[in-house]
MIKE-555207 format. One line per 10 residues: number of its first residue (from 0); their letters; for each residue x, y, z of C-alpha. Coordinates in steps of 0.1 Angstrom, whole numbers, plus 5000, padded with zeros to 4 digits. Example, Ala and Ser with C-alpha at 12.3 -4.5 7.8 and 13.67 -1.06 7.14 Angstrom:
2
0) as) 5123:4955:5078; 5137:4989:5071
END
This chain:
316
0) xxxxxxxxxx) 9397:7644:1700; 9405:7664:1666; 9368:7672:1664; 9366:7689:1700; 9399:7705:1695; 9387:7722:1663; 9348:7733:1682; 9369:7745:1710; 9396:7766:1689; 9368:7783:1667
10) xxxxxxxxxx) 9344:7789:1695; 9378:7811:1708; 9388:7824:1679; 9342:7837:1674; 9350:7848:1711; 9374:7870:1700; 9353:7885:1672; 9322:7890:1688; 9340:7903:1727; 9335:7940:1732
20) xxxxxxxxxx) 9370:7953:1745; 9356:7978:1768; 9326:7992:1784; 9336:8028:1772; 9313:8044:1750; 9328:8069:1742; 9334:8081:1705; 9368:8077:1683; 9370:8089:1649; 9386:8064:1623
30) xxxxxxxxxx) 9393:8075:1585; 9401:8049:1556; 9420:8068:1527; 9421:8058:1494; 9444:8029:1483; 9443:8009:1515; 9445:7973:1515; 9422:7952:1545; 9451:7943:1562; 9465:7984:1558
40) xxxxxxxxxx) 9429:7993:1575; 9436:7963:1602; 9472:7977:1615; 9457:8011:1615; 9431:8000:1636; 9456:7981:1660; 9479:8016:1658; 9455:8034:1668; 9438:8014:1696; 9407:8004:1684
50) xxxxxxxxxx) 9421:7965:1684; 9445:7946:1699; 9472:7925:1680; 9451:7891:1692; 9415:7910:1674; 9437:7920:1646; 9450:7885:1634; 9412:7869:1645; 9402:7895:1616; 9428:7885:1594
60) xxxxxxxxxx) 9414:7854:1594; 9379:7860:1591; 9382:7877:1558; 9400:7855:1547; 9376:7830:1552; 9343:7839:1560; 9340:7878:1548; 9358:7902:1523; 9353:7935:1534; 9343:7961:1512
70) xxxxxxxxxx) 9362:7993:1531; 9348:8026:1514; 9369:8054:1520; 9355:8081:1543; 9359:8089:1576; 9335:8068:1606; 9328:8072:1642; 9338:8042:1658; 9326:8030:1696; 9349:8023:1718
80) xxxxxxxxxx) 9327:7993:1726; 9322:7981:1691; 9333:7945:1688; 9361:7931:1657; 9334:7916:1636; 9306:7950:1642; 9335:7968:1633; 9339:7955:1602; 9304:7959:1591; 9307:7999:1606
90) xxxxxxxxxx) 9338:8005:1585; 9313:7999:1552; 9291:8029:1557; 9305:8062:1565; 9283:8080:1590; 9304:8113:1595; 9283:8144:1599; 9305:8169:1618; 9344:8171:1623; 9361:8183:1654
100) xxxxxxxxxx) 9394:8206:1639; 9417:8224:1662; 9440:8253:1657; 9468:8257:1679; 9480:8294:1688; 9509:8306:1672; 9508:8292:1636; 9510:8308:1601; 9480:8305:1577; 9498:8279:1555
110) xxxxxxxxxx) 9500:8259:1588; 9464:8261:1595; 9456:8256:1556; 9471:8217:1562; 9456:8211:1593; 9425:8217:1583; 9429:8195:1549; 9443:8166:1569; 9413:8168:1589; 9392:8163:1558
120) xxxxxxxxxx) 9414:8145:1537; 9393:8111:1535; 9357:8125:1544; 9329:8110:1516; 9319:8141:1503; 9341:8167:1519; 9355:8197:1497; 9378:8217:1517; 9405:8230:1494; 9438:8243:1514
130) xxxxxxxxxx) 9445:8263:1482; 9411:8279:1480; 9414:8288:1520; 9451:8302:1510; 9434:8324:1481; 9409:8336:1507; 9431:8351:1525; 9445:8374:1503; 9411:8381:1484; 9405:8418:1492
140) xxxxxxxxxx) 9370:8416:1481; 9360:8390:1502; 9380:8406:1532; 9361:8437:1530; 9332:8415:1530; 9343:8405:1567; 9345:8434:1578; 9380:8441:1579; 9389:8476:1563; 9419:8479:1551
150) xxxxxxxxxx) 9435:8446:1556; 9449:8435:1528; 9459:8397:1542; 9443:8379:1566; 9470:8362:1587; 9466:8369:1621; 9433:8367:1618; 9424:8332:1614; 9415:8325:1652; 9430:8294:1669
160) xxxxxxxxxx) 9406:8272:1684; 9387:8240:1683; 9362:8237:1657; 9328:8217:1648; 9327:8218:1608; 9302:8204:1587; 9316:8173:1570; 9309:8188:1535; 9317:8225:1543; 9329:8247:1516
170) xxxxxxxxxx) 9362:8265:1522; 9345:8298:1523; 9325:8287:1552; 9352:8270:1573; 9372:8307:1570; 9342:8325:1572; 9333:8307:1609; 9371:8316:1618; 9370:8350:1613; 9338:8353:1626
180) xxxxxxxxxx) 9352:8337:1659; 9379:8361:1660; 9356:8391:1659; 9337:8378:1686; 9367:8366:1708; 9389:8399:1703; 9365:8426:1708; 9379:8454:1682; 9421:8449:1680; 9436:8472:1659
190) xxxxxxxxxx) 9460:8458:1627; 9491:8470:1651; 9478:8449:1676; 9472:8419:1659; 9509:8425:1648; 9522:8429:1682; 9503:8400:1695; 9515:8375:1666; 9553:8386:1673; 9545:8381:1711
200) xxxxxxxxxx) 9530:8345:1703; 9561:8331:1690; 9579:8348:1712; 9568:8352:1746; 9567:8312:1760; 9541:8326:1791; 9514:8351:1798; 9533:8370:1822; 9565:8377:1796; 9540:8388:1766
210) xxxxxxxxxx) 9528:8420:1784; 9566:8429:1796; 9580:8419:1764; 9549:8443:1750; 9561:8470:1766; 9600:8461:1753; 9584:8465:1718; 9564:8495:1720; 9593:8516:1731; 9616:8502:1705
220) xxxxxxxxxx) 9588:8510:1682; 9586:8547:1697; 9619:8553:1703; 9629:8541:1659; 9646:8512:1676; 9651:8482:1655; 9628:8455:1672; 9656:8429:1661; 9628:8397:1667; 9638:8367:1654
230) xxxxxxxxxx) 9604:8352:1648; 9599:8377:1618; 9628:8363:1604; 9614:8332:1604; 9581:8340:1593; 9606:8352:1561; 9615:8315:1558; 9581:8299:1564; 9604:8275:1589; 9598:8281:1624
240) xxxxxxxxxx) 9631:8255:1626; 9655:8279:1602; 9688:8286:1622; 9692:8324:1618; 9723:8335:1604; 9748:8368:1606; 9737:8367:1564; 9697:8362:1572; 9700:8397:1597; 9715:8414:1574
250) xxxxxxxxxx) 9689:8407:1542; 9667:8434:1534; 9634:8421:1533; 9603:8431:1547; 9601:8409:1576; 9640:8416:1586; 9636:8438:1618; 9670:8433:1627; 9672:8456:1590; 9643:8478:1589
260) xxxxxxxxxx) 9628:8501:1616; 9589:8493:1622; 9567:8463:1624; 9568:8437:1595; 9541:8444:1572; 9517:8417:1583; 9514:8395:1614; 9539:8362:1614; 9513:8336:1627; 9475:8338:1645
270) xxxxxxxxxx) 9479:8349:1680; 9456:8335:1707; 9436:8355:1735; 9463:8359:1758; 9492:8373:1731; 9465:8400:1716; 9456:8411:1754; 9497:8416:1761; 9494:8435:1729; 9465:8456:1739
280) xxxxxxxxxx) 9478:8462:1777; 9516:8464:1778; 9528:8463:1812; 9554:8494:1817; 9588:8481:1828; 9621:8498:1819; 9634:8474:1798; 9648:8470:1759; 9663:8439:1755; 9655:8405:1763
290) xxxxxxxxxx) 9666:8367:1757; 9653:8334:1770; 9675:8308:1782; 9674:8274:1769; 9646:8263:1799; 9625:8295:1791; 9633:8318:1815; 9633:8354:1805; 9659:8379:1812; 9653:8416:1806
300) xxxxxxxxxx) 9679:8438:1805; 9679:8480:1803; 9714:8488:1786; 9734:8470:1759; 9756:8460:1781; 9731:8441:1805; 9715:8425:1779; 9754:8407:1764; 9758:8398:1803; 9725:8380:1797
310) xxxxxx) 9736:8364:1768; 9768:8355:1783; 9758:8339:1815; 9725:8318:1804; 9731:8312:1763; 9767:8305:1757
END
């Protein structure tokens, strides 16, 4: 009875290990970082849906007792199909080739820098510095290089998107393919543009306020109007979270324009498409102020006064 108890439980328990979980084939990428123990690399792959918690203790106990795995750090493409035990033999011998990363709009350079080192951190081979990206960006050789005359920093520039990088890109090309996919996406915007559009980005929330708020901006700009936009502010901070204070507005720095007349000196984060056309096509509205309420709705106002009922009847 013992014995048939025994060939039925591990005839379950190879079941388990041998099942596929899905028919999917579709493609997941899994990464193993250094300093991670087998049963680390197990809960990560139940966390992340690759196993459930019945495939994950099955695993436990074959490497325990039939198979230690020897996990190499690196990042792997993983079937959706692959079976427990196939997986462990998979997660042995890092096959990654290319790496999907993606950009979202509105972020500064810093931002981006982390991304895309998260994305590699892990990768057998990869050598993506975030430092050396950084130093790119204010290099003014290699800026010139690009094309970009006069630029002397290349936020703004860095285009959001999704990428496919080579595994073992260098830095220079991973910002190289960036920039090139901004001059091929933007078609010619000016510096002031780019400017516009990355103060839009953070603070228009849909394409139709960018252009009005465009418009908003230009005449302030025209007119020697303080823009007064918080987002530069915050750019200041490098903390898109930083609660603006009566002290912060008042702080002469570059990127105060609730202190100095103008645009800031650089753009505050890489705009997308949509913020860089509202920069280059402003829609004409006779408008100076405006505020969002806490749902992101937009209110424009003409006069002072307007623009405090605003504040009064959908912020306070």
């Amino acid at each position: 009875m013992l014995a048939c108890m025994g060939i039925f439980l591990y005839s379950k328990y190879n079941a388990i290990l041998t099942a596929t979980s899905s028919n999917d084939t579709s493609v997941k990428t899994f990464k193993i970082t250094e300093g991670e123990t087998a049963d680390n690399v197990l809960a990560k792959l139940r966390i992340e849906n690759f196993i459930n918690q019945q495939q994950e203790l099955a695993l436990k106990l074959y490497i325990r007792t039939e198979k230690q795995p020897n996990f190499k750090v690196g990042a792997y493409k993983v079937p959706a199909n692959t079976s427990p035990k196939d997986m462990m033999t998979l997660l042995e011998n890092p096959e990654i080739t290319d790496i999907w990363v993606t950009i979202p709009e509105g972020l500064r350079k810093d931002e981006i820098a982390k991304i895309i080192a998260n994305e590699y951190e892990g990768i057998m081979g990869a050598v993506f510095s975030s430092k050396e990206f950084l130093s790119f960006t204010k290099d003014t050789q290699f800026i010139k290089a690009q094309g970009f005359e006069g630029v002397k920093d290349l936020e703004g520039y860095l285009f959001p998107d999704k990428y496919l990088m080579p595994a073992q890109a260098t830095t220079e090309y991973v910002i190289t393919a960036m920039l090139d996919n901004f001059k091929t996406k933007t078609n010619g915007a000016t510096y002031k543009e780019i400017i516009i559009a990355s103060m839009l980005e953070r603070e228009g929330l849909s394409n139709s306020d960018r252009p009005m708020i465009a418009d908003v901006i230009e005449k302030r700009l025209n007119e020697g109007w303080l823009l007064q936009i918080d987002a530069t502010i915050l750019y200041h901070f490098k903390d898109w979270k930083h609660v603006i204070t009566e002290a912060d507005k008042k702080q002469d720095q570059p990127y105060n324009t609730y202190f100095r007349v103008g645009l800031p000196p650089t753009p505050i984060c890489n705009p997308g498409l949509s913020a860089i056309a509202a920069a280059k096509n402003p829609k004409k509205n006779p408008y100076y102020y405006y505020i969002h309420d806490n749902d992101g709705k937009v209110y424009f106002a003409k006069t002072l006064a307007e623009h405090e009922t605003n504040i009064a009847n959908h912020l306070r």
